[in-house]
Every structure is written in structure tokens, then in C-alpha cells.
DSSP file (Angstrom, degrees, kcal/mol; ACC not computed):
  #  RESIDUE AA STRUCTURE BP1 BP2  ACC     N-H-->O    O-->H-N    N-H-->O    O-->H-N    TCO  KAPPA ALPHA  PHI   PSI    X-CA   Y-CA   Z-CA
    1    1 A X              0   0    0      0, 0.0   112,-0.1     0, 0.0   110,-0.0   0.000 360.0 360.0 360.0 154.3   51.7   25.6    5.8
    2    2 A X        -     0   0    0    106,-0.1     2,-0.7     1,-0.1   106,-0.1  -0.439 360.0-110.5 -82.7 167.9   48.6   25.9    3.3
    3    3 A X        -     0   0    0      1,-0.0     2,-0.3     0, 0.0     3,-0.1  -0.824  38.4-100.4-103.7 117.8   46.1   28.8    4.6
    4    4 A X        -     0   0    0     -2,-0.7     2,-0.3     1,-0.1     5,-0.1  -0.407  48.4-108.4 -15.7  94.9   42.5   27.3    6.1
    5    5 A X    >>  -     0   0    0     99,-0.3     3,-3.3    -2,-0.3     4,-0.5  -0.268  10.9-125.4  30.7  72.1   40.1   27.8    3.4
    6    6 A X  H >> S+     0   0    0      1,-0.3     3,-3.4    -2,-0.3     4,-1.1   0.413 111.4  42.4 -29.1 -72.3   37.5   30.2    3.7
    7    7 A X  H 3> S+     0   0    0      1,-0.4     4,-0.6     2,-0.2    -1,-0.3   0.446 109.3  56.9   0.9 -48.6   34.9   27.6    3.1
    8    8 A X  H <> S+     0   0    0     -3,-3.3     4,-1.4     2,-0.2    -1,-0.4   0.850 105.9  48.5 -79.1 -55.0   36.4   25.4    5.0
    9    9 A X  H <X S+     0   0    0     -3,-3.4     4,-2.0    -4,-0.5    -2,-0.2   0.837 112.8  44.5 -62.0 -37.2   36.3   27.6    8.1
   10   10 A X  H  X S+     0   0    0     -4,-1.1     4,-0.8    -5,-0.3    -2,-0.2   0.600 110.0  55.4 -87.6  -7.4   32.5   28.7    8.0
   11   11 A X  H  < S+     0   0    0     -4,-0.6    -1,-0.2    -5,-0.3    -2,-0.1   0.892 112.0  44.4 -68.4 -45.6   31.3   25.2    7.2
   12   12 A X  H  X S+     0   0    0     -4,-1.4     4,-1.8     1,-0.2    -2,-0.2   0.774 113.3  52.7 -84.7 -15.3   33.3   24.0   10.6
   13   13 A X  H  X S+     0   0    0     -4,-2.0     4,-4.7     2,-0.2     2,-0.2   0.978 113.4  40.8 -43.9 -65.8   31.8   27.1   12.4
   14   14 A X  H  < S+     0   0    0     -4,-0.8     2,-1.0     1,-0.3     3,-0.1  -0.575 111.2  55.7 -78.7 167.9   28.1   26.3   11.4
   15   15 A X  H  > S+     0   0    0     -2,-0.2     4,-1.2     1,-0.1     5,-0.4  -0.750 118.0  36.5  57.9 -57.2   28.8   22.6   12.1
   16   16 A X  H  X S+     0   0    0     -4,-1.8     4,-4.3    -2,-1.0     5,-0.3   0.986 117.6  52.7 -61.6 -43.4   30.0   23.8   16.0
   17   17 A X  H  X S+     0   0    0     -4,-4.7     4,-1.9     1,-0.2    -3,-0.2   0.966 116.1  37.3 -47.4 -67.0   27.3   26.7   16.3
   18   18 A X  H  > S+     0   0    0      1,-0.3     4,-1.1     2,-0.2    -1,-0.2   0.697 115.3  52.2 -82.5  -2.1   24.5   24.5   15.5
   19   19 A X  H  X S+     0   0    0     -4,-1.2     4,-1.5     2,-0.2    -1,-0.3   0.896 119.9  41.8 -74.2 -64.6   25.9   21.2   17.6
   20   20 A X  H >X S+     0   0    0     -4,-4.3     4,-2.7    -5,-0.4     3,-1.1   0.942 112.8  49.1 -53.5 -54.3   26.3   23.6   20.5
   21   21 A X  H 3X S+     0   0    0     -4,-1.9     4,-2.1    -5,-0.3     3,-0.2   0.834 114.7  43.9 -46.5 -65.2   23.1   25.4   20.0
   22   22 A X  H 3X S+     0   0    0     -4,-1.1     4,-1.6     1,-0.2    -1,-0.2   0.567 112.7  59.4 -35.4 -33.3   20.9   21.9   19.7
   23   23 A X  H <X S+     0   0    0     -4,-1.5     4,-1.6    -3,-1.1    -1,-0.2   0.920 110.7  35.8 -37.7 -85.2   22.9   20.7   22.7
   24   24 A X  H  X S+     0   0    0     -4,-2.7     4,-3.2    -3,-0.2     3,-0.4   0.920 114.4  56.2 -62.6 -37.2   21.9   23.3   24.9
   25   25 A X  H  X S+     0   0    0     -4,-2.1     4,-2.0    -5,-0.3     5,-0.3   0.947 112.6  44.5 -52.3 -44.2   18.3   23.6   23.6
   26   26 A X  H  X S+     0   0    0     -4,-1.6     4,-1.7    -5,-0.2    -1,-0.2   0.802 105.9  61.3 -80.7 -10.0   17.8   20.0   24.3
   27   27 A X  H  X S+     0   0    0     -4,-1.6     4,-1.3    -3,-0.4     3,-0.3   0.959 112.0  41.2 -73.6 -64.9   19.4   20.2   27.6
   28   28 A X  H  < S+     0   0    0     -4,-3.2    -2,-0.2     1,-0.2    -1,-0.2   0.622 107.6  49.4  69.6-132.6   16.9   22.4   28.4
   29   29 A X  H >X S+     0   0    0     -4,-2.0     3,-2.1     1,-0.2     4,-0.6   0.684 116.9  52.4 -87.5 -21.2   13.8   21.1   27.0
   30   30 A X  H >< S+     0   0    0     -4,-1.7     3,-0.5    -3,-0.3    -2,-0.2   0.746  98.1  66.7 -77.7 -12.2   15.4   17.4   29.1
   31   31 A X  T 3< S+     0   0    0     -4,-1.3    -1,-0.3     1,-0.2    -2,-0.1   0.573 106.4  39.2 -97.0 -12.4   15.7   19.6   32.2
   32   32 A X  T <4 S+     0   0    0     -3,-2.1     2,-0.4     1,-0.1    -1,-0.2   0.485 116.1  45.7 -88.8   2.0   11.6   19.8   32.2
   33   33 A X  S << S-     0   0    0     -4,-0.6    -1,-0.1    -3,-0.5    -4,-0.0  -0.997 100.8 -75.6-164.8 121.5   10.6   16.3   31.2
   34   34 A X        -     0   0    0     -2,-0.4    -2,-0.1     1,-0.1    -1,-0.1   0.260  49.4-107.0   0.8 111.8   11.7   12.9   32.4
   35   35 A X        -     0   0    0     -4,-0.1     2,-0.4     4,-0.0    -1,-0.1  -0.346  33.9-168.3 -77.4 146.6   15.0   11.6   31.3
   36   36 A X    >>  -     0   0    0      1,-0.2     3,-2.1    -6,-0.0     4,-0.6  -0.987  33.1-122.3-150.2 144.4   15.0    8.5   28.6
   37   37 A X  H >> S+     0   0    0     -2,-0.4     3,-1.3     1,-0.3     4,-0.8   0.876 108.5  67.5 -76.7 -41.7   17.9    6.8   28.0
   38   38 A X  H 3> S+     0   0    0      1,-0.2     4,-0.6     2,-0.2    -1,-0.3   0.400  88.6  79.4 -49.1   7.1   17.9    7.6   23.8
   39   39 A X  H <> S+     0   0    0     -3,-2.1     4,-3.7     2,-0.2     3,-0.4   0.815  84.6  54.6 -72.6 -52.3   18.5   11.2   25.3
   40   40 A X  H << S+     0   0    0     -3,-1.3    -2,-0.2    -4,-0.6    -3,-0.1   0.798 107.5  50.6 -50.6 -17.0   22.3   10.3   25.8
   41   41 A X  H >X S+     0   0    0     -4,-0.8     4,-1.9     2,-0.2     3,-1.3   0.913 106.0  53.5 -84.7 -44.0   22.5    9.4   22.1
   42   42 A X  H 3X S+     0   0    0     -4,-0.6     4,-2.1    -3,-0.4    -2,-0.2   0.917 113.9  47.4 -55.9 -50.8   20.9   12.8   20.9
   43   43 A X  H 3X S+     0   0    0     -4,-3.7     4,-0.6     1,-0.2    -1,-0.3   0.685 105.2  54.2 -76.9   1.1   23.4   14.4   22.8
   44   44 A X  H <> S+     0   0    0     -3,-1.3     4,-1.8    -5,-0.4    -2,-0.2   0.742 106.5  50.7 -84.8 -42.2   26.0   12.5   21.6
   45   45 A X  H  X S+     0   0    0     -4,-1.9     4,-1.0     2,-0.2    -2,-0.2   0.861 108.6  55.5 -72.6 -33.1   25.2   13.3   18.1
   46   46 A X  H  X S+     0   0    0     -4,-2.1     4,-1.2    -5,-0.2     3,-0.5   0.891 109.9  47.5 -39.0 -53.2   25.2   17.0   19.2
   47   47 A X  H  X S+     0   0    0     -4,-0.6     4,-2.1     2,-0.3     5,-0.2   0.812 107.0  56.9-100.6 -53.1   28.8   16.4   20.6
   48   48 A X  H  X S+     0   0    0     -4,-1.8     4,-2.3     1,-0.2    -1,-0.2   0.758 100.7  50.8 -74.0 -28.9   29.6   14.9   17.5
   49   49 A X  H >X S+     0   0    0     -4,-1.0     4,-1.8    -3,-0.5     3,-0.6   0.994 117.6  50.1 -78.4 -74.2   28.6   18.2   15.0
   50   50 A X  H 3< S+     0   0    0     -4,-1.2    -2,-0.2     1,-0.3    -1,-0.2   0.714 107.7  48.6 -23.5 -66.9   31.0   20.0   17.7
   51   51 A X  H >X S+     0   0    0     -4,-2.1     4,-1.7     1,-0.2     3,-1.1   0.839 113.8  49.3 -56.7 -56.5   33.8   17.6   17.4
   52   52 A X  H <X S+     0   0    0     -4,-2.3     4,-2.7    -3,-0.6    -1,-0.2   0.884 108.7  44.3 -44.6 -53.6   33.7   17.8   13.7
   53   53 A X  H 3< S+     0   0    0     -4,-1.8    -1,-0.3     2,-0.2    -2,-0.2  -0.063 116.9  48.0-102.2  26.3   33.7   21.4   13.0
   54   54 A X  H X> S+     0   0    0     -3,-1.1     3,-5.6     9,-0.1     4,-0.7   0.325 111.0  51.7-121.4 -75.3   36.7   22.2   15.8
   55   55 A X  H 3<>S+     0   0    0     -4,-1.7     5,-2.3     1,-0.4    -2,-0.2   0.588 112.0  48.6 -61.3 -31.8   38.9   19.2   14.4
   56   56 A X  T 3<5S+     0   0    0     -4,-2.7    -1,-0.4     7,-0.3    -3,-0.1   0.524 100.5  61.2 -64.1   3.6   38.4   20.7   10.9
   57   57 A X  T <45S+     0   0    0     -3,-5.6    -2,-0.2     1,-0.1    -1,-0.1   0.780 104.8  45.1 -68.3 -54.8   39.3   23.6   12.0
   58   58 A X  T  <5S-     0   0    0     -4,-0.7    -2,-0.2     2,-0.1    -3,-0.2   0.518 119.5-106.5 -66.5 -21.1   42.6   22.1   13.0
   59   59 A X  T   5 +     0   0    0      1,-0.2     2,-0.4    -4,-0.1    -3,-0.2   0.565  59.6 159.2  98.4  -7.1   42.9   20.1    9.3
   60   60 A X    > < -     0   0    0     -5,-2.3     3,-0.5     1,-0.2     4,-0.5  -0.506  32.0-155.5 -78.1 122.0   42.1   16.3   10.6
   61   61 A X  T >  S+     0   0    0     -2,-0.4     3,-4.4    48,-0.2     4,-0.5   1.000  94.7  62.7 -38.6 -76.5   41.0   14.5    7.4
   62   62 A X  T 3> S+     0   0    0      1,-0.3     4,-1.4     2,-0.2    -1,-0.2   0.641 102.8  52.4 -43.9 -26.3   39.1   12.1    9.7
   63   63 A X  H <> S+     0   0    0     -3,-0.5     4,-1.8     2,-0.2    -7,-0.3   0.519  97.1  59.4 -63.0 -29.2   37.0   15.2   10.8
   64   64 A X  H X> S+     0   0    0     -3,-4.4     4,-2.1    -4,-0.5     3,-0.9   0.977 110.2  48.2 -80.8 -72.9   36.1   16.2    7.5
   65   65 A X  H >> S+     0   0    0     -4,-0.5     4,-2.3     1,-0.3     3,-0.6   0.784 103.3  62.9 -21.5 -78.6   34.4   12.5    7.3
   66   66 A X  H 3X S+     0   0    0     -4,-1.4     4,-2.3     1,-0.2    -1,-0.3   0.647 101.8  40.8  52.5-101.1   33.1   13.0   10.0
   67   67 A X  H <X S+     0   0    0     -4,-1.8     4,-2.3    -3,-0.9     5,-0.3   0.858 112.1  58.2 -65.8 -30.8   30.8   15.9    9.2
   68   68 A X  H <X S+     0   0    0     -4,-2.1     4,-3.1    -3,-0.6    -2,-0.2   0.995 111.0  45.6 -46.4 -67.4   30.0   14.2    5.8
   69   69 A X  H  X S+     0   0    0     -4,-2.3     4,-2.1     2,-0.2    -1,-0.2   0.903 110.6  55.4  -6.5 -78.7   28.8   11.2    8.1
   70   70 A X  H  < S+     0   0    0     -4,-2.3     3,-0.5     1,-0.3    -2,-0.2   0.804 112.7  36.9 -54.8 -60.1   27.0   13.6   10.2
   71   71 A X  H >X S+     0   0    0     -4,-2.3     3,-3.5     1,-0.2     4,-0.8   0.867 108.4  62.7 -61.8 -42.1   25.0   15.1    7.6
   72   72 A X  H 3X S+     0   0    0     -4,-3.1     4,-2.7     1,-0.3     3,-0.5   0.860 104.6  53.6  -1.3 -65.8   24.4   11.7    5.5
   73   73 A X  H 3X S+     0   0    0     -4,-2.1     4,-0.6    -3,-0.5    -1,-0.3   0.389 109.0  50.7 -76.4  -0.5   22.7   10.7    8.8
   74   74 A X  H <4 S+     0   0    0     -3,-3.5    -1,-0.3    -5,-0.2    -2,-0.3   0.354 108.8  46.7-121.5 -10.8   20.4   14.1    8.5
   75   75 A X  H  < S+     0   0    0     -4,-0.8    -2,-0.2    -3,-0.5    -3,-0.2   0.735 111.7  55.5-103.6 -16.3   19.3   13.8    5.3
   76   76 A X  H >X S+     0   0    0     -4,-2.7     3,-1.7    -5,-0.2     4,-0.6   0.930 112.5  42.8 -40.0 -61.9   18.5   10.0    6.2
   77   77 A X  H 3X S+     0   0    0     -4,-0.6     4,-1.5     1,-0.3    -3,-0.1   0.802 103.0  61.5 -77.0 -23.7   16.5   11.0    8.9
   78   78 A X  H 3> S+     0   0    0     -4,-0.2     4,-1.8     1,-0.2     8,-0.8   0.676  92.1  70.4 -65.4  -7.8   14.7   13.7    7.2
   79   79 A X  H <4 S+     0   0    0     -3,-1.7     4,-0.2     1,-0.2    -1,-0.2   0.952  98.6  56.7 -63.6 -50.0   13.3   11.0    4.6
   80   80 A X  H  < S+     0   0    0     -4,-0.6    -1,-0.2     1,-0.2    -2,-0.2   0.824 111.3  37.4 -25.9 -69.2   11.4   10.0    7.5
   81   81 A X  H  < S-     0   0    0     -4,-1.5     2,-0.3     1,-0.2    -2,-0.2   0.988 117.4 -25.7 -45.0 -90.4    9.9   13.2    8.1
   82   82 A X    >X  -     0   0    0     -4,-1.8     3,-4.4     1,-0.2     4,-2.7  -0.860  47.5-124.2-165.4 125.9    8.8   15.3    5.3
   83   83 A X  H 3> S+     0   0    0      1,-0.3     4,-1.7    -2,-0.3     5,-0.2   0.805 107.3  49.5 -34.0 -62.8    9.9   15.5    1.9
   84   84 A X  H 34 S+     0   0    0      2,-0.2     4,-0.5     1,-0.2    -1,-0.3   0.596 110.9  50.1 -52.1   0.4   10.7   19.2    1.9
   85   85 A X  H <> S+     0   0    0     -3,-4.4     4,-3.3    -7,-0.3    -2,-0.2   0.720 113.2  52.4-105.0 -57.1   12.6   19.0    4.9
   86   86 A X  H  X S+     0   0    0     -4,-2.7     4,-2.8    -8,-0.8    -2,-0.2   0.895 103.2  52.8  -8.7 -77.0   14.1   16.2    3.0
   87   87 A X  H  X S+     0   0    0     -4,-1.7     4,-0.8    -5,-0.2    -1,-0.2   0.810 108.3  48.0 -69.4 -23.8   15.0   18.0    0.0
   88   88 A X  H  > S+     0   0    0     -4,-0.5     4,-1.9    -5,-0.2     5,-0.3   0.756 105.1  56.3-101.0 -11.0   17.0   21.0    1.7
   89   89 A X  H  X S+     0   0    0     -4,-3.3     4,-0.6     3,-0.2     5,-0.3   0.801 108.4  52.0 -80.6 -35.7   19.2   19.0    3.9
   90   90 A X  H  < S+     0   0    0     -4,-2.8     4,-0.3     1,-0.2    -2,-0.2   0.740 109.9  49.3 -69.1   2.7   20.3   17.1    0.5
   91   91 A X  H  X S+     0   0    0     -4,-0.8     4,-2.6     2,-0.2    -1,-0.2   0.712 111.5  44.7 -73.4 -54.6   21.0   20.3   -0.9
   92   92 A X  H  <>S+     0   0    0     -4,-1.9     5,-0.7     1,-0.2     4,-0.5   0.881 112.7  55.9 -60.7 -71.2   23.1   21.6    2.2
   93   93 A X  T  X5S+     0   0    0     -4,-0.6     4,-0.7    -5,-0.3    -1,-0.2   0.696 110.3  47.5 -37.7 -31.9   24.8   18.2    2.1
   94   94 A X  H  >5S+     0   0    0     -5,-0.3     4,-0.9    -4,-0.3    -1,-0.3   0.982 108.1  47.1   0.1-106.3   25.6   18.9   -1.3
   95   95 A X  H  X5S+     0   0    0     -4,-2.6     4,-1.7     1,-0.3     3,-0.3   0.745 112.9  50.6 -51.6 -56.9   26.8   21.8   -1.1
   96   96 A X  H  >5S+     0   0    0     -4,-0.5     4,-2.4     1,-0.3     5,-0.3   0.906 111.1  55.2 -47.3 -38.0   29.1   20.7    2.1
   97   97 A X  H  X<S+     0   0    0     -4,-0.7     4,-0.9    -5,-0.7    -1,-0.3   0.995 109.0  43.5 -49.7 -53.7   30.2   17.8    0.0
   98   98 A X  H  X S+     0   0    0     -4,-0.9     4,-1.0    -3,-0.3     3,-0.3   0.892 119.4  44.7 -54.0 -66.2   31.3   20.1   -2.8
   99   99 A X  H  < S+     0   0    0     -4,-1.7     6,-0.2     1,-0.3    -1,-0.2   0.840 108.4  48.5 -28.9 -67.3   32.9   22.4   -0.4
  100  100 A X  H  < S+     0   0    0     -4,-2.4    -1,-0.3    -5,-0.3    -2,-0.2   0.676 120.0  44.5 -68.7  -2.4   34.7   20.3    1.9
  101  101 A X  H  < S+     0   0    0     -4,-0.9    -2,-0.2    -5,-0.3    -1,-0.2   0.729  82.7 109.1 -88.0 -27.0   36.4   18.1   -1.7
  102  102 A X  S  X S-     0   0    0     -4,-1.0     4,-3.3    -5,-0.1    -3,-0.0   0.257  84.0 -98.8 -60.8-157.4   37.1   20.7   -3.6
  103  103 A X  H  > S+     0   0    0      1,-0.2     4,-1.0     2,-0.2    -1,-0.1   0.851 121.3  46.3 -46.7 -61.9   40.9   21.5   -4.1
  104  104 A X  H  4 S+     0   0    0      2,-0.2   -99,-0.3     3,-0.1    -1,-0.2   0.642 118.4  46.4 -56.6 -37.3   41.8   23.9   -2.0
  105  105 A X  H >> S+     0   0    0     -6,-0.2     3,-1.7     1,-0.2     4,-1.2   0.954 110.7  55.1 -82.1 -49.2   39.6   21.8    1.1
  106  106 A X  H 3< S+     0   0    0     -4,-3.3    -1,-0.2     1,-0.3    -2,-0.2   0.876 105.0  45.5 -48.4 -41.5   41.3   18.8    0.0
  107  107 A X  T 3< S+     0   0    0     -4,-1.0    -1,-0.3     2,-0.2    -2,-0.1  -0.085 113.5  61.8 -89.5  29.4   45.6   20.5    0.4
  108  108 A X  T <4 S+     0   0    0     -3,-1.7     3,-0.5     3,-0.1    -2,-0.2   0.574 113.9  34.4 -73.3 -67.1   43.7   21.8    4.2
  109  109 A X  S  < S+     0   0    0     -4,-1.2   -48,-0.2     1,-0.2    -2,-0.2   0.134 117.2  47.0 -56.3  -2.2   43.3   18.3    4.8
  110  110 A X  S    S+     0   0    0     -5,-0.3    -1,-0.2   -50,-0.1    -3,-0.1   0.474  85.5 125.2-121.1 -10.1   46.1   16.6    3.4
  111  111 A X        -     0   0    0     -3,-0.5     2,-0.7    -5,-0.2   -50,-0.1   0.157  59.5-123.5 -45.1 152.9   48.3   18.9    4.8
  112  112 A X        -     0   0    0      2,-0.0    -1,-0.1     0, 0.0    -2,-0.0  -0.921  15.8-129.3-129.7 144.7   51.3   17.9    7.1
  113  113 A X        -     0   0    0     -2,-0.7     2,-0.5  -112,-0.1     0, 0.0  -0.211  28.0-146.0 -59.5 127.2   51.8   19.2   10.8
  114  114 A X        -     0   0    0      2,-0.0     2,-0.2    -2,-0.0    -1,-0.0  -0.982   2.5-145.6-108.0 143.3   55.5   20.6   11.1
  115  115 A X        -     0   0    0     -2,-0.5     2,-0.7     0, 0.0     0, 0.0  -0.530  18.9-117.4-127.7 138.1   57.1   20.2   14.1
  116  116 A X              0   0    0     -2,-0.2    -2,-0.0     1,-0.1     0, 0.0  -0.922 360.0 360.0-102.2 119.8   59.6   23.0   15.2
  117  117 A X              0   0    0     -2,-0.7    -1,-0.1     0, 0.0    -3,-0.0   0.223 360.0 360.0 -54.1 360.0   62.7   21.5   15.5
């Protein structure tokens, strides 16, 4: 079986830290202030950063996507915002692109589960 990737591993780390960590911080800040139903979604996108960065951990392709997604959708929303904020999530997202394609990430992901017989 191919060996995890360094790359590979600290990408899906920081993609669980910071889903959990936002997760609990906005549980929280919702535990002072009124509940509104576009909460469940924020935490669902929390969940999702989690989901991502375990299940690459593990080697699912579909996971890898996944976080690509996930950031896609953070450099979207940062357009919104402010341009600098902008510019350095399309840089990480880059860089996560780069990572999670190259060679090495790709035979992590492509890998096949062996069964012991």
C-alpha cells in the first residue's frame, strides 16, 4: 500500500482543525444570540471541512473533491468581502490544488483498499 503523503496529511489536518475550530466558535457565539435557520447551514459547511480532511486521511478520491469544493466556495465568498481577503484564499486554494494533484497525492487517492484474505 502507497504511504500517505506528507502533504496530503497536513492539508487534511488543517482542513479538520479549522472545520472543528469554526464549528465550536460558532456554537458558541449561537449559544448567546437567537437561533436563525441559515445557522444549520454554517454548520453544515463546518461539518463538511471535517468530513473532508478525515476521509482524505483515509485516501477517498471523492474527499479530495470535496475539499477542492470547499475551498472554491471560500474564495467565492471572499469576492464578496474584500479583495485582500480575496486574494489569499486564492492563493491557499492554489496551493491546496497543487498539492492535493500532484503525483504522489494523486497514487494516495487512486490507491486500492486490500482486503485480508
Amino acid at each position: 500500500m502507497n504511504k500517505r503523503p506528507l502533504a496530503v496529511a497536513v492539508i487534511s489536518w488543517l482542513f479538520i482543525l479549522v472545520g472543528a475550530t469554526t464549528l465550536a466558535v460558532d456554537i458558541r457565539h449561537l449559544a448567546a444570540q437567537p437561533f436563525h435557520q441559515e445557522d444549520i447551514w454554517i454548520g453544515l459547511v463546518h461539518l463538511l471541512a471535517i468530513v473532508a480532511g478525515a476521509f482524505m486521511l483515509r485516501g477517498d478520491n471523492w474527499a479530495r473533491w470535496l475539499a477542492v469544493v470547499w475551498m472554491a466556495g471560500h474564495v467565492a465568498i471572499t469576492i464578496l468581502n474584500a479583495w485582500h481577503g480575496f486574494v489569499v484564499h486564492a492563493i491557499i486554494f492554489a496551493g491546496i490544488v497543487f498539492l492535493l494533484f500532484r503525483a504522489d497525492a494523486r497514487g494516495w487517492f487512486r490507491r486500492e483498499l486490500t482486503t485480508a484474505s
